[in-house]
C-alpha positions in Angstrom: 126.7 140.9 98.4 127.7 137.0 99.0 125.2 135.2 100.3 126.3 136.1 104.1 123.0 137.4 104.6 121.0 134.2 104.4 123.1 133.0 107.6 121.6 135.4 109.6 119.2 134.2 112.7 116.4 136.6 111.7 115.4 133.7 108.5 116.1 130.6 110.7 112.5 130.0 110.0 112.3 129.8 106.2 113.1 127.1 104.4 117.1 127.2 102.9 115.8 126.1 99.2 114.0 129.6 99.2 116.8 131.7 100.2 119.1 129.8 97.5 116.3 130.7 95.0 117.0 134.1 95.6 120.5 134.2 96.0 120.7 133.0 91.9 118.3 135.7 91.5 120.9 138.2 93.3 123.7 137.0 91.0 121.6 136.6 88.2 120.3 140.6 88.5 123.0 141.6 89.5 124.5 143.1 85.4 120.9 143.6 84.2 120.0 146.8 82.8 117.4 148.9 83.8 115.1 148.2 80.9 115.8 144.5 81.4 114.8 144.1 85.4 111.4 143.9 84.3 111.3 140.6 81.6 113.8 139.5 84.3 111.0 139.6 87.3 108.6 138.3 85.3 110.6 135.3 84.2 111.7 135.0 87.6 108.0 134.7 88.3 107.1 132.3 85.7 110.0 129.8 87.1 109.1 130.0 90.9 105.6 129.1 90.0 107.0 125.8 88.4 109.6 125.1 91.1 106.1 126.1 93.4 108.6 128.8 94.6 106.9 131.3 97.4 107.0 134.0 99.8 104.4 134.8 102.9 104.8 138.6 103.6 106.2 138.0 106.7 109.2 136.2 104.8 109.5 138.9 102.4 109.7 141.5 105.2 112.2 139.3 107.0 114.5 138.4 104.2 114.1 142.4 102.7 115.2 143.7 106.1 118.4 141.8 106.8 119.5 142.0 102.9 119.5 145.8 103.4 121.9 145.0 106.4 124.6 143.4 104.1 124.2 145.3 101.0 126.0 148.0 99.5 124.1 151.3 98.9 123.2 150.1 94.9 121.9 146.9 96.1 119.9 148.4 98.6 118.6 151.2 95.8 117.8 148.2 93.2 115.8 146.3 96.5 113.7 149.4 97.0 113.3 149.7 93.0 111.9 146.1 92.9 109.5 147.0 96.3 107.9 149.5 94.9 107.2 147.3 92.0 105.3 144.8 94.4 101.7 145.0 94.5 100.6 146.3 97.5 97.4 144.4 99.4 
């Protein structure tokens, strides 16, 4: 996935520095193992809290919806992985 989907009108409203932060997430991911997505997300964590890094759930909704429009069927399988993963309110 290139970063085509953070063109789309859908995210007009969130601010580009966020959707670059997870675009090097996406590349960054992208040849982790499965035992390895974890430390990964919670690093990933760690350095959005110091770059003061985050997402509303609207955003997340938003940007989660139109990635699954551009990805493959893998990326949209490790998306729903790291969903599930979320804390739910």
């Amino acid at each position: 996935m290139q970063n085509d989907w953070m063109k789309d009108e859908a995210l007009k409203d969130i601010e580009p520095y966020k959707l670059e932060f997870l675009q090097a997430l996406v590349f960054e991911s992208s040849n982790l193992r499965k035992e390895q997505l974890m430390p990964f997300l919670m690093a990933v964590m760690k350095r959005g809290k110091e770059k003061n890094v985050s997402f509303s759930d609207e955003e997340i909704t938003k940007i989660v919806n139109v990635i699954r429009k551009y990805a493959s069927p893998e990326e949209i399988a490790k998306i729903e992985k790291i969903m599930s993963m979320r804390p739910r309110k």
